[in-house]
Every structure is written in C-alpha cells, then in structure tokens.
C-alpha positions as a Markdown table, in Angstrom:
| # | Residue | x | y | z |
|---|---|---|---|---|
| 1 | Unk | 15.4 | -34.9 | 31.8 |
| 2 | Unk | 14.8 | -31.3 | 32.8 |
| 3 | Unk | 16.1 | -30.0 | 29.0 |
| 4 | Unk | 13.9 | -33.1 | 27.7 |
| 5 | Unk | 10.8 | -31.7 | 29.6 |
| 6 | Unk | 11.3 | -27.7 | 28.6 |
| 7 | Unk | 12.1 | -28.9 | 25.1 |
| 8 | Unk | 8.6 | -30.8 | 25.0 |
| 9 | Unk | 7.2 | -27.7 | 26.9 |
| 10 | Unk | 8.4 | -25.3 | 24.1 |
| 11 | Unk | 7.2 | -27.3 | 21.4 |
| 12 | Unk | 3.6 | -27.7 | 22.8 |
| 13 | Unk | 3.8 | -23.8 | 23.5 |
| 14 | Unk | 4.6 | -23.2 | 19.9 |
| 15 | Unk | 1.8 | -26.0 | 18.7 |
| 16 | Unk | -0.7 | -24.0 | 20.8 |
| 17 | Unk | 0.3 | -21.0 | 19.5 |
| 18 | Unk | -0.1 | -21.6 | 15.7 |
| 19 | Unk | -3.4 | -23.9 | 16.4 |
| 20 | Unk | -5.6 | -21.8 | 14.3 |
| 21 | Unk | -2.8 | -21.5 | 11.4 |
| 22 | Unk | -4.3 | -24.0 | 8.9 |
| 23 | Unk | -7.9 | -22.2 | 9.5 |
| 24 | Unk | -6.5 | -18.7 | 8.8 |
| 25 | Unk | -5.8 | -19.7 | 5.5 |
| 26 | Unk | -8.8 | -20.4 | 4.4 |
| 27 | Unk | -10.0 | -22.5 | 1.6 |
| 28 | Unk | -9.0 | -23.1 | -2.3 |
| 29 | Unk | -11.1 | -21.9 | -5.3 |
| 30 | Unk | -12.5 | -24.1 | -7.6 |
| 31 | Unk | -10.3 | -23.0 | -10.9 |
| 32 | Unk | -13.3 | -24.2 | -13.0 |
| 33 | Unk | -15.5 | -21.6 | -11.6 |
| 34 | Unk | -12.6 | -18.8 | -11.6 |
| 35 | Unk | -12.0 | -19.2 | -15.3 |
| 36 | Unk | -14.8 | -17.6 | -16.3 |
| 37 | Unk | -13.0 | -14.7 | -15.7 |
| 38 | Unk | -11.0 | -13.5 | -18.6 |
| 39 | Unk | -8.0 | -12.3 | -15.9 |
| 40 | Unk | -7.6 | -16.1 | -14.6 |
| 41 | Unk | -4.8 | -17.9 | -16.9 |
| 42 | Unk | -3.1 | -20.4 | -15.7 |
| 43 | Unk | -4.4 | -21.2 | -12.1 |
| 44 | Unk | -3.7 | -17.5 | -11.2 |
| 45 | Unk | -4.9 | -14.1 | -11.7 |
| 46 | Unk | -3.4 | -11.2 | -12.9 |
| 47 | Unk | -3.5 | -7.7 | -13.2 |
| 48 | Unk | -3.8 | -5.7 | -16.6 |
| 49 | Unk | -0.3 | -5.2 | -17.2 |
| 50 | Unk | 2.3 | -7.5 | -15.5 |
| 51 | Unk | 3.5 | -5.2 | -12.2 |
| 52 | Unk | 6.3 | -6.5 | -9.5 |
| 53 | Unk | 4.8 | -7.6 | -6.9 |
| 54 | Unk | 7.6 | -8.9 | -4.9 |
| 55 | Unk | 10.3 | -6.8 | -3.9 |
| 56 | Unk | 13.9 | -7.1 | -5.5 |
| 57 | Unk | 16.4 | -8.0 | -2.6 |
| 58 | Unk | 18.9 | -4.6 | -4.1 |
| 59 | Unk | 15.7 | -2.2 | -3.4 |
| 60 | Unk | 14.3 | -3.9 | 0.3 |
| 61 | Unk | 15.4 | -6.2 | 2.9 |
| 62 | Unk | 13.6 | -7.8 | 5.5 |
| 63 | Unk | 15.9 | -6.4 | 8.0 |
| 64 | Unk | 15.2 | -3.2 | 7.0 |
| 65 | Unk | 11.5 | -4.1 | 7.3 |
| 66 | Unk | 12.0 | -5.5 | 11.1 |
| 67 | Unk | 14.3 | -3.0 | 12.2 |
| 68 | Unk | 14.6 | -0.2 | 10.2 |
| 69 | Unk | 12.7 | 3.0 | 9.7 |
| 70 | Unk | 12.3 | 5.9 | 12.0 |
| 71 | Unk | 8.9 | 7.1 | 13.6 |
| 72 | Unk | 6.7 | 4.1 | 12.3 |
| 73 | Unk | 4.8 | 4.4 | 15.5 |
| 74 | Unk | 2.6 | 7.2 | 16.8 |
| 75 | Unk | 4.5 | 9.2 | 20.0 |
| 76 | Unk | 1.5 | 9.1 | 22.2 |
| 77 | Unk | -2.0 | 7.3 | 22.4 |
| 78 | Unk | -4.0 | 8.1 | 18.9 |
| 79 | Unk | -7.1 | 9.5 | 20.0 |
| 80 | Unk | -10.3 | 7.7 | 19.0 |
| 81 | Unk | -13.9 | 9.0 | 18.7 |
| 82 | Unk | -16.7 | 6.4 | 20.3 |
| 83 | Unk | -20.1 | 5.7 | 18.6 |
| 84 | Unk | -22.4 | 8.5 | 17.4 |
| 85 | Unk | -26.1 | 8.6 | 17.3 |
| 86 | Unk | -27.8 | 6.7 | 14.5 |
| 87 | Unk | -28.9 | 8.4 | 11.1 |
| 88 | Unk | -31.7 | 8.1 | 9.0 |
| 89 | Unk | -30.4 | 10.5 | 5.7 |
| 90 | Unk | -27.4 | 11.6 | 4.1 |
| 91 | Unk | -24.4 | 10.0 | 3.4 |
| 92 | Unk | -21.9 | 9.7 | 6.7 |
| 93 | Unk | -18.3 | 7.5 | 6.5 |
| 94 | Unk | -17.6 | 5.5 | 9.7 |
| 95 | Unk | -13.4 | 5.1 | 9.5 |
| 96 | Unk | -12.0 | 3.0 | 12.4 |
| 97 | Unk | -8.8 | 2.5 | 11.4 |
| 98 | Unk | -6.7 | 1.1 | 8.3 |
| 99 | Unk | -9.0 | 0.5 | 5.8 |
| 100 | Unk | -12.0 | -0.2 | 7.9 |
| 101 | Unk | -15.2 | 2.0 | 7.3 |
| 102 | Unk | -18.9 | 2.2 | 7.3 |
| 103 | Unk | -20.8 | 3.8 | 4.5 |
| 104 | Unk | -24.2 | 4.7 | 5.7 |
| 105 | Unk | -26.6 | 6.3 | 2.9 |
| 106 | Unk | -29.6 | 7.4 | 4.1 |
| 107 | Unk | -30.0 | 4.6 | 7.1 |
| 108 | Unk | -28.7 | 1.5 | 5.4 |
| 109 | Unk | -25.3 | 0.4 | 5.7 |
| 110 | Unk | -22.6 | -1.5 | 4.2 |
| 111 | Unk | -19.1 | -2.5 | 6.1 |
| 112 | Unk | -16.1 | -2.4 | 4.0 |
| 113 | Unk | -12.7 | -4.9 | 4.9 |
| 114 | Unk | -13.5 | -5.1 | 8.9 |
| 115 | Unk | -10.1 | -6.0 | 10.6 |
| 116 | Unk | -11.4 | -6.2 | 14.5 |
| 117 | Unk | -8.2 | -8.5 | 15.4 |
| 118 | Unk | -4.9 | -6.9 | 17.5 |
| 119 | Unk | -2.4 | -8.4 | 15.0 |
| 120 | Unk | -2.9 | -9.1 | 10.8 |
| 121 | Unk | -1.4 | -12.3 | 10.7 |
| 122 | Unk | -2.3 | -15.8 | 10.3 |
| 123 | Unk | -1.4 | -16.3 | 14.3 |
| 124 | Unk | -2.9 | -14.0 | 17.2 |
| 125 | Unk | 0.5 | -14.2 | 18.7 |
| 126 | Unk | 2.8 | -12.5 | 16.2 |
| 127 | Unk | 2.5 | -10.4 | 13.2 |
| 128 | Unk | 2.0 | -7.0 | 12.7 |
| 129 | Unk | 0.3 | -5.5 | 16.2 |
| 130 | Unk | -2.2 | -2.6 | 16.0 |
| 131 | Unk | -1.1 | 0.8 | 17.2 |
| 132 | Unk | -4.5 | 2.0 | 18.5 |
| 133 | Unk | -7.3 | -0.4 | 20.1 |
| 134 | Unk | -10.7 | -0.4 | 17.9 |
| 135 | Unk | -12.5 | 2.6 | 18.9 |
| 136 | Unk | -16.1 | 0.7 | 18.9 |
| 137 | Unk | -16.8 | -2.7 | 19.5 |
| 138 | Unk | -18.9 | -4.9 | 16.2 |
| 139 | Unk | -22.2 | -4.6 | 18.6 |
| 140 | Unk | -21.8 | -0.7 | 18.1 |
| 141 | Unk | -22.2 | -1.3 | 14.3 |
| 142 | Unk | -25.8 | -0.7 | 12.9 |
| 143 | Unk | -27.5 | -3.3 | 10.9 |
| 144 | Unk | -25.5 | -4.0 | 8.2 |
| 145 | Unk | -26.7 | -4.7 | 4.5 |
| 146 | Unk | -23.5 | -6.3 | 3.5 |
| 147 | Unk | -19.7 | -6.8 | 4.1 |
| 148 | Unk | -17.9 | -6.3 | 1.5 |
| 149 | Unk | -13.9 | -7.3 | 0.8 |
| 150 | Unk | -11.6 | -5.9 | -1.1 |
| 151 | Unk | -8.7 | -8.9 | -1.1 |
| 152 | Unk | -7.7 | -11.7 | 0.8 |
| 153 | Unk | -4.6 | -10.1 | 2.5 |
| 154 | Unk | -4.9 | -10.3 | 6.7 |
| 155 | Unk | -5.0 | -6.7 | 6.8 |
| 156 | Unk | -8.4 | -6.4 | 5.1 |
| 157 | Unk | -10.1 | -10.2 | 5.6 |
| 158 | Unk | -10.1 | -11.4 | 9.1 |
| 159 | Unk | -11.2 | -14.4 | 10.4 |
| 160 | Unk | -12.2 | -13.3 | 13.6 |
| 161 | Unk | -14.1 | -10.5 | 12.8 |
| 162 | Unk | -15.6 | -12.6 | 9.8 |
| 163 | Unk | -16.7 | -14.7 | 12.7 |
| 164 | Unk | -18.8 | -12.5 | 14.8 |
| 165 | Unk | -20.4 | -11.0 | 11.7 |
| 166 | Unk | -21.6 | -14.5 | 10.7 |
| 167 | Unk | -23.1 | -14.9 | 14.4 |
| 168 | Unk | -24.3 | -10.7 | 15.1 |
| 169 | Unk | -25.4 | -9.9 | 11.6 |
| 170 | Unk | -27.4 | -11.2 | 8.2 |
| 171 | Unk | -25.2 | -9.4 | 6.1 |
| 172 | Unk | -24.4 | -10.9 | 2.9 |
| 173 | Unk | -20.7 | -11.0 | 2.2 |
| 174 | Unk | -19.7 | -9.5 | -1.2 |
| 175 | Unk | -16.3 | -10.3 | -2.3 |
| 176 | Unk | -13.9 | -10.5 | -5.3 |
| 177 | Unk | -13.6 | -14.1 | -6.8 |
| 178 | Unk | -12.2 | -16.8 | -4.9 |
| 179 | Unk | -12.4 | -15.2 | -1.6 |
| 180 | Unk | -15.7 | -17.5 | -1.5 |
| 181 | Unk | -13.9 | -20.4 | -0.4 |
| 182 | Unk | -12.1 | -18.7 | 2.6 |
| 183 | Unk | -15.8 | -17.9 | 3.7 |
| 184 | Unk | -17.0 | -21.3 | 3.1 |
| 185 | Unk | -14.2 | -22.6 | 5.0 |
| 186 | Unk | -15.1 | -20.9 | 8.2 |
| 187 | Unk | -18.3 | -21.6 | 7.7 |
| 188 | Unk | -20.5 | -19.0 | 5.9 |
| 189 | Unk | -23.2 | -20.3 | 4.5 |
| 190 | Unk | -23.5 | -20.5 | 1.0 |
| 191 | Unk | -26.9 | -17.9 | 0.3 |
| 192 | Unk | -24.7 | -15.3 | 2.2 |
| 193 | Unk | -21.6 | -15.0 | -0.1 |
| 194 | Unk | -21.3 | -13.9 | -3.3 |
| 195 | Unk | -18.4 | -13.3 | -5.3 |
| 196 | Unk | -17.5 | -11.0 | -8.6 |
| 197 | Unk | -15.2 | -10.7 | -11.1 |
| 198 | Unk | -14.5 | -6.6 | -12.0 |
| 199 | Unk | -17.2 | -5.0 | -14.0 |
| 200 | Unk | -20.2 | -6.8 | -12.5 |
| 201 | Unk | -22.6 | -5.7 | -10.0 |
| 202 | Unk | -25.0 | -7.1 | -7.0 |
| 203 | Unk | -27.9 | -5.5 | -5.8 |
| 204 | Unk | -28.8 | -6.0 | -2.3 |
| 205 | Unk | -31.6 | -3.1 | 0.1 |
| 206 | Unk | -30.9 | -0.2 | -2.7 |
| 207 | Unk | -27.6 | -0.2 | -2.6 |
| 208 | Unk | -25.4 | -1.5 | -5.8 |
| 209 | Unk | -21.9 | -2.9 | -5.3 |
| 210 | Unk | -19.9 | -2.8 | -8.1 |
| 211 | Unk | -16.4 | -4.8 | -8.4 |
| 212 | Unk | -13.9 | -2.7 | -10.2 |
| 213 | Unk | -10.2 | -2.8 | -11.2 |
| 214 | Unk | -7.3 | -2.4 | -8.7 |
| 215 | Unk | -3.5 | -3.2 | -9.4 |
| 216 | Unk | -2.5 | -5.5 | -6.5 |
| 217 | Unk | -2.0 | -9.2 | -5.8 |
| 218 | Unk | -3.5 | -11.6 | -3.1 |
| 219 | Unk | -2.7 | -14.7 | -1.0 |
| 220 | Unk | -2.9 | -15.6 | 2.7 |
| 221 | Unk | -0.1 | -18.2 | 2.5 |
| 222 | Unk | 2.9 | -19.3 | 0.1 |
| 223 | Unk | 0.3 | -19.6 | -3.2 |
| 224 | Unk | -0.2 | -16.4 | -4.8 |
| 225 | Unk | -3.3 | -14.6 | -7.0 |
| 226 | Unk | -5.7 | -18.0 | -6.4 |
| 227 | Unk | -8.0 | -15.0 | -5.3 |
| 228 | Unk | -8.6 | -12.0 | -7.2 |
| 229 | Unk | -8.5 | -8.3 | -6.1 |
| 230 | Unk | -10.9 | -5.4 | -6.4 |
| 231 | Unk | -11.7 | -1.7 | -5.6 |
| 232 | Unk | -15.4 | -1.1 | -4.9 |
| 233 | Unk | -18.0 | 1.2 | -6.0 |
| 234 | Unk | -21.2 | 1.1 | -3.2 |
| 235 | Unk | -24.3 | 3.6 | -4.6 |
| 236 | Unk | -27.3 | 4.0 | -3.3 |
| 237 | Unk | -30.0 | 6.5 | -5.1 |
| 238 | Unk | -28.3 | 9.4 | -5.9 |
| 239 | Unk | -25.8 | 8.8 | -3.4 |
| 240 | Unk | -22.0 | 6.9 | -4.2 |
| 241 | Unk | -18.5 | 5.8 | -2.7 |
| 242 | Unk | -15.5 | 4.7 | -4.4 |
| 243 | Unk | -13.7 | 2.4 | -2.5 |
| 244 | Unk | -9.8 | 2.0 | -3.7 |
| 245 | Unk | -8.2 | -1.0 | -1.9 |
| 246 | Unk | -5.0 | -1.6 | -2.1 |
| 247 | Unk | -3.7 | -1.1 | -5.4 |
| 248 | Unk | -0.6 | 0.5 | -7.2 |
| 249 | Unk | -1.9 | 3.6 | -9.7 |
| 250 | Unk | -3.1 | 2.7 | -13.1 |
| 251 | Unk | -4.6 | 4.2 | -15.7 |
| 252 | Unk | -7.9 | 3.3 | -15.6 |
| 253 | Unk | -9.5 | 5.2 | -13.0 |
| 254 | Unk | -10.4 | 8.0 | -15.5 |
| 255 | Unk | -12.5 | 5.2 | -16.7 |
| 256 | Unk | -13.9 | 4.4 | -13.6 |
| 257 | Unk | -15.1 | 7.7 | -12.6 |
| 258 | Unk | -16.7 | 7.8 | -16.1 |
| 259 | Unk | -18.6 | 4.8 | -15.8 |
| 260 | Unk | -19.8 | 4.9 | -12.4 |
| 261 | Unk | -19.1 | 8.7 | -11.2 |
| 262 | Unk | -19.5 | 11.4 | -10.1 |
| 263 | Unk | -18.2 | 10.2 | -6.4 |
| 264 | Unk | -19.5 | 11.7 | -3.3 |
| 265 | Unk | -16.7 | 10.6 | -1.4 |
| 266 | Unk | -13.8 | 8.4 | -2.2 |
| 267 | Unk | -12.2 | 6.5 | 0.2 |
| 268 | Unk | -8.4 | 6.2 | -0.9 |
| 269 | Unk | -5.2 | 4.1 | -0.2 |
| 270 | Unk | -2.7 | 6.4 | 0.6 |
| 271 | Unk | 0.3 | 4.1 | 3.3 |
| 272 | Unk | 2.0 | 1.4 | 4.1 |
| 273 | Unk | 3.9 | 2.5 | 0.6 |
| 274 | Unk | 7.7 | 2.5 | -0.5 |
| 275 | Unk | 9.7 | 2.8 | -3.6 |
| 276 | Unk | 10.1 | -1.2 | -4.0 |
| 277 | Unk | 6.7 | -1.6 | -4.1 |
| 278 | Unk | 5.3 | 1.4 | -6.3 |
| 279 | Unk | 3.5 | -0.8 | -8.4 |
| 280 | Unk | 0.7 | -2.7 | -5.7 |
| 281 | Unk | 0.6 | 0.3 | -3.4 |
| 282 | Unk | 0.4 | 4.0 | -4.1 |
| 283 | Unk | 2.5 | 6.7 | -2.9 |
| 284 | Unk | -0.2 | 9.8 | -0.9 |
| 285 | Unk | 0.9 | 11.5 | -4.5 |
| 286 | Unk | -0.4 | 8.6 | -6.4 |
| 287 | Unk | -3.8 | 8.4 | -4.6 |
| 288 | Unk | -4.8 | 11.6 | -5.4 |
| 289 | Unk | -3.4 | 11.4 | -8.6 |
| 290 | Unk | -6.1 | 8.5 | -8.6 |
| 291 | Unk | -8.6 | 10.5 | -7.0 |
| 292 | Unk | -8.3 | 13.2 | -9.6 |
| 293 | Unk | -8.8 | 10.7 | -12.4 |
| 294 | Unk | -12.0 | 9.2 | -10.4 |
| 295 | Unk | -13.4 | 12.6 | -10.7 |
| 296 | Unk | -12.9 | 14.0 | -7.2 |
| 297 | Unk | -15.8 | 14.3 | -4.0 |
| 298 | Unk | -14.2 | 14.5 | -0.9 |
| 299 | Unk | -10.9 | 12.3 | -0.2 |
| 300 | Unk | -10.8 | 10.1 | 3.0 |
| 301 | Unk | -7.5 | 8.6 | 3.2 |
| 302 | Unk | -7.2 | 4.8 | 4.2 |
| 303 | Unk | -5.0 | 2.7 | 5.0 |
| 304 | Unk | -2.8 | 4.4 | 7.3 |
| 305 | Unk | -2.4 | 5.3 | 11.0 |
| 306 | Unk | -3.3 | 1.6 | 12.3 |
| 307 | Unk | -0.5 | -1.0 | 11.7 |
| 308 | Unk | 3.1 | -0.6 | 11.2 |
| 309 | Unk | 3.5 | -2.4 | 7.3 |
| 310 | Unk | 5.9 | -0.5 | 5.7 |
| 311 | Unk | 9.5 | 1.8 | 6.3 |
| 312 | Unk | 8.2 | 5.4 | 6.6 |
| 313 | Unk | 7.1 | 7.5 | 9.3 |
| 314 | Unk | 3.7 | 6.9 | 10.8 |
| 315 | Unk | 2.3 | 10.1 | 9.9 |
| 316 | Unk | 4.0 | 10.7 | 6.7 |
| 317 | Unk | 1.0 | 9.9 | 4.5 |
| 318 | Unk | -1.2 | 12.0 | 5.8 |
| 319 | Unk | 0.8 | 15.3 | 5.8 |
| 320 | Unk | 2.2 | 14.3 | 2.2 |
| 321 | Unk | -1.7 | 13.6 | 1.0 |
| 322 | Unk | -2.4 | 17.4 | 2.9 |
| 323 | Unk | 0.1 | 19.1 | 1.1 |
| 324 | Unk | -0.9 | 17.8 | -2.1 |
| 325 | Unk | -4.7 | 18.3 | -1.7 |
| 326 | Unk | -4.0 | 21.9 | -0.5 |
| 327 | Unk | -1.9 | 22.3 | -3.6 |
| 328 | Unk | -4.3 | 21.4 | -5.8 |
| 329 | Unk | -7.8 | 23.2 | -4.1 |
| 330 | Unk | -9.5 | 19.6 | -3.3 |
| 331 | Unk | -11.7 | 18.5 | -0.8 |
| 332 | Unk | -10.2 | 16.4 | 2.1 |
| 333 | Unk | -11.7 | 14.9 | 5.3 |
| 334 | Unk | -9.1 | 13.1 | 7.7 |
| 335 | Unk | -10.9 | 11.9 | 10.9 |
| 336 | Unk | -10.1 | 9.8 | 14.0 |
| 337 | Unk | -10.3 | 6.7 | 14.6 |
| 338 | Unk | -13.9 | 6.0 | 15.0 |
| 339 | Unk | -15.1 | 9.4 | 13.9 |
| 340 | Unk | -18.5 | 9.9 | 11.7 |
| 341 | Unk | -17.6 | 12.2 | 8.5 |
| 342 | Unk | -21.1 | 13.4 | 7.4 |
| 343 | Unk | -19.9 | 13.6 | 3.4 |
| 344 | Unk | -21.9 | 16.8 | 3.0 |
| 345 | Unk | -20.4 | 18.8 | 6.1 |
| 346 | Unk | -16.9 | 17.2 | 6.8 |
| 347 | Unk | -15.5 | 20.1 | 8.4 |
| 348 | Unk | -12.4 | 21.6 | 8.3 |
| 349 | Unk | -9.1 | 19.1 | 8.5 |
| 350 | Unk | -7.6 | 20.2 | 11.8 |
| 351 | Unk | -3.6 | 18.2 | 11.3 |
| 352 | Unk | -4.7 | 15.9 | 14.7 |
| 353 | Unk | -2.3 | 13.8 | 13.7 |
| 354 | Unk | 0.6 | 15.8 | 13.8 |
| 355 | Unk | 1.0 | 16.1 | 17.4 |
| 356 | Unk | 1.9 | 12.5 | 17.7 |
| 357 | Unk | 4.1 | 12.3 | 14.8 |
C-alpha cells in the first residue's frame, strides 16, 4: 500500500511538474501562409545551403554534454549593473544576459529575444539553469516600441516573459514566420504580431526592423524548421543595429552590411559553440569574421556568460573574441549584465570577466 501510495505520489509530482509542457510549445503555422516564402519546401524551412544541424554521434555525445567539460560555470557571483537613468538621445545597448538587450535610439526602444525565466526549457523545473539572476526586473524596462525575436529556440522565446509583456507593455511583437502561432497560442492578440520572411521590413515609432538571413534551425519540440530564423537589422534616423542571432557563418553578411550598413553597433553571437556544431553556431573567430563582413561599428558579444549550452569554458568566448578584435584594431564593448553601453562612448573593455573564469 505504502509503495502503491508513493508511486501514485511520484507520478502526480511529475504531472505537476510538466503541467505547462503542452503550452511551452506553442502553436503550429499554417503551411499555406508559410509558403509564400520561397525558403519553405516541403512543410519545413531551410537555410541557403543545406548545413548539419544535428550532431553526428562520432563528434558529440550527450554524456559529454551532461557531464563533461571544464569551467562551464563562472567561479564566483557575475557581477551585474542595476537600471540607469532614462535617455532621450543617442544610441545606448541595454545587455542583460545571453542574448537579451535593449536598443534605445534617441528615447524609443525596441527589446530583442527577452529570456526573463531561471531555466530555457519547456519545464521551469529542469533544463538549462541560469548562472546569474536578471539584473533588472521587466518593470525596469522603458516603454517599449516592439519585441522583437530572433527564433523559436527557449533560449531566445520565452513564454513567461512573453507573458508579462502582453500584460506590462503595447509593444508589437515582430518575429520571423511561423513564430506567430506560438504568440497566438498564448494569447497575443492578433494586431500585436507580425511576422517576416528575410528581406522585408515593418515600420513601427521611426524605427525600421528588417528580417535578414541567419544559418540556423528552429523548433521547441520533436518537429523541426516549422518556424523560420532570422538576424535583425533595427534603424532609426541615422542611427542602426545589426542583430546576429544564432546562426553558423555564411557568406552573406558582406551583403548585409551593403544593403542595410553602415552599423553603429552590432550585437554578435559569439558561445555556446563547438566543433560538431560549426555550421548553426559561430566560433568568437567566426563572429567577427561576420562582423568584419557586416562592415564593423562596435562589437557587443551575445550569447554568452548566462546559461551553460555547450562543452567549453564559461569565459572562453569572450577572451577568444578579445584577442581577435585586438588583433585586428576593432572596436569592442563587453559589459555586465545589466550595463548601458552608450554606442558613442563605450569605454575601454576592462577583462571583468576574467576574474571569475
């Protein structure tokens, strides 16, 4: 009886546990309104050129990605900046962690893939934990002109945070195609999403968001590339941000920077990188490869320092994007958690990380 009882215990704990599973992964696109894109064949997306995105089981193993590895966490608390006055001009970068930032051009400001949640994962209870809280809370953010997403992976769309947004904000969410139906299914109303296939545009308080090209894939559950993937160029005035996702390098950022350069500031993925995964995720070498091709600015790496999602140290992209920059005479900003980068005065990069390393 008692075995019975813990048994039925246990299987209620798990139940409770996944409860908002099927919610997490959203909703599934209407294939008649993604084939108007001329990258949708066959019920799935694809990139340019066909790429790997699954790893070979002779070049990564899941063991090594649960257990192996040295250093993948920081050796002390990462320090965080809090919220800094408001600004009515210029061009200042909000980064809060992973790929998480605010672009504010001269007082009006766009959020780009918010991840508020502890763990990326369709359940709060496991999955990939964060390695530094949020350094300010979503009521710290200013108004907000839109949200806009880069994929539908749960380290750059997250329900929760999508959420509060919905309630806290009348920002318009501007995504790639497909992710539409994740919205809709937790309940964003229709006149506050719009969705784009690469090469087209949306105008929204000055700003213009542009979806362009990345090499990546997408999915929040078994089914692959229902969704598509993007990079993101946000320009206002004179001012403009290039906005890299997650993507592998490819050869069409030169193009990029042509048509929608010169770049103020690019905001770049540089971790969560490794050998059997070159293709959807850059190596720091390959980002400002890609940031050389985009025409330069200032660099602000992304996509690093927050969650543990891949084999190398937690500090490694960072130094290896450093050494690289410094070789080559370009402009870099690396700030805290939480820390404004006003694109016109960054400062000097002062290697905060590598105390904790």
């Amino acid at each position: 009886m008692k075995k019975a009882l813990a048994g039925l215990l246990g299987l209620a704990g798990v139940a409770w546990a996944l409860r908002d599973v099927p919610r997490q992964l959203g909703g599934k696109p209407d294939p008649v309104r993604m084939a108007r894109s001329p990258r949708y064949r066959n019920g799935k997306f694809h990139n340019d050129e066909e790429v790997r995105t699954v790893p070979d089981r002779d070049s990564f193993s899941a063991r090594d990605f649960l257990f192996g590895g040295e250093d993948r966490k920081p050796s002390s608390a990462v320090p965080l900046v809090g919220p800094a006055a408001p600004v009515s001009s210029g061009l200042h970068i909000t980064w809060y962690g992973h790929a998480s930032a605010l672009i504010e051009i001269d007082g009006a400001a766009v959020l780009v893939d918010p991840v508020w949640s502890d763990r990326v994962s369709p359940s709060a209870h496991v999955g990939p934990r964060r390695l530094h809280p949020v350094p300010h809370e979503l009521s710290d953010l200013p108004a907000l002109s839109a949200v806009v997403i880069s994929h539908d992976h749960y380290d750059h769309l997250d329900m929760s945070t999508v959420d509060t947004l919905v309630r806290t904000s009348s920002a318009v969410f501007v995504v790639p195609l497909g992710l539409g139906a994740h919205l809709r299914r937790w309940d964003v109303p229709d006149d506050r999403i719009v969705e784009l296939d690469w090469d087209e545009s949306f105008a929204v308080d000055g700003f213009t968001l542009t979806c362009t090209a990345a090499q990546h894939f997408s999915g929040r559950s078994v089914q692959r590339n229902v969704t598509l993937w993007a990079s993101w160029v946000i320009a206002r005035g004179e001012r403009s941000v290039f906005y890299s996702g997650d993507t592998g390098y490819f050869p069409g950022y030169s193009a990029i920077g042509a048509a929608h350069g010169p770049f103020d500031a690019v905001l770049m993925q540089v971790g969560a990188y490794n050998d059997a995964w070159r293709d959807i995720h850059m190596t720091p070498e390959d980002g400002v490869r890609a940031f050389d091709d985009l025409g330069g600015g200032l660099l602000i790496p992304v996509h690093w320092a927050t969650f543990n999602l891949a084999l190398h140290p937690w500090g490694e992209p960072i130094d290896r994007v450093w050494r690289e920059v410094k070789a080559r005479g370009m402009n870099l900003a690396v700030p805290r958690p939480g820390e404004r980068v006003d694109v016109d005065a960054p400062g000097e990069v002062d290697g905060w990380w590598q105390a904790l390393a």
